[in-house]
Phi, psi and omega in degrees: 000320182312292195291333183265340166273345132298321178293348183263334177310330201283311189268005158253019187266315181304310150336298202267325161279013185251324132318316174297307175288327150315284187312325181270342166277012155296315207262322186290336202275092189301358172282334181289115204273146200286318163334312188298287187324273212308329220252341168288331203252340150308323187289302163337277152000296197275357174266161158299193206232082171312324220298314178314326174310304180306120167235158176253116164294094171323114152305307148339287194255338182103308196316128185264018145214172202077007183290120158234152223298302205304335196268324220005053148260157173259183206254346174283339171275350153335283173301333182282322187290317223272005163298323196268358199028073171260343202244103171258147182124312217254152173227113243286142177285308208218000000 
């Protein structure tokens, strides 16, 4: 349940951040007649800030913490693949 209600934040976070990176390379431009600029940087204002919302989830499990990003596991499923030796490279620490 967890995970389907992040895939949709994720992808409307996603929207909105492909408009966002337009409207600030408008408002960055200086070629750009100021009028334009000021009525971009009003719009621009007026969207939220998804990325603070957004937590990273573990596929396998849902869970948000100890997940790391590159991997998106979370670390007890880490641990549990590299027992079944699914993960090959990794090795018990302690």
């Amino acid at each position: 349940m967890r995970l389907k209600s992040d895939t949709v934040n994720r992808k409307a976070c996603y929207e909105v951040e492909i408009l966002n990176k337009v409207l600030k390379t408008v408002v960055s431009k200086s070629n750009v007649v100021s009028a334009v600029r000021w009525a971009v940087s009003k719009r621009f204002s007026s969207f939220f800030d998804y990325t603070s919302r957004l937590n990273n989830r573990c596929n396998v499990n849902g869970k948000s913490r100890s997940v790391i990003r590159c991997l998106r596991f979370n670390r007890l499923v880490i641990v549990s693949y590299q027992a079944k030796r699914l993960i090959k490279g990794f090795s018990k620490v302690s």
